[in-house]
C-alpha positions, 0 to 999 in steps of 0.5 A: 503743498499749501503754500505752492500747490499740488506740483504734477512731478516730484524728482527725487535721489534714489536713496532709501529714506526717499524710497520709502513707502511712508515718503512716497505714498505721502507723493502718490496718495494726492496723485503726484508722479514721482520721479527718480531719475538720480540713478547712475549719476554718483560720478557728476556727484563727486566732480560738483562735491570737489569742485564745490569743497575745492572753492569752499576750503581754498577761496571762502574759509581762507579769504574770509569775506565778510559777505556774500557780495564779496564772496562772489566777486571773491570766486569769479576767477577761481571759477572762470580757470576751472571753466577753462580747464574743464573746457580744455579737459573735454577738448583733448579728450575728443582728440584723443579719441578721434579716429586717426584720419579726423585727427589730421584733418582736424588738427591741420586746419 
């Protein structure tokens, strides 16, 4: 807080090292507003934790860049298939879960 300041807001997980009264009276003792708004997010969690082990063991440990320009331009493609298949993922479930008539309409046009 020295160096930037007093922020208004701290977002914080809800595990229980940062539920603690010794982390969160730290917060609340300067009048910083704590929230923790992380609760029921654990399924994005896992979806970004594999995507992220998925680039890390198939594209970074085994291409071996040498630095970090050439890790980027290393994973712009793995990255642009996995858009595309999320995108394509999100578009066959709302077929799939289109009420009937939509589903025709839709599909014909």
């Amino acid at each position: 807080m020295a160096r930037h300041g007093r922020p208004e807001i701290f977002n914080t997980y809800q595990g229980s090292q940062f539920t603690r009264a010794a982390f969160t009276g730290a917060l609340a003792a300067p009048g910083i507003k704590i929230s923790m708004d992380g609760r029921g997010r654990w399924m994005d969690k896992v979806f970004i934790e594999r995507l992220w082990r998925t680039l890390e063991h198939e594209h970074l440990y085994l291409k071996g860049y040498v630095d970090g320009h050439e890790a980027k331009a290393g994973t712009i493609v793995p990255m642009a298939v996995w858009r595309e298949a999320t995108a394509a993922a999100v578009q066959r479930y709302r077929v799939d879960h289109m009420p009937q008539q939509q589903q025709t309409t839709s599909l014909a046009a």
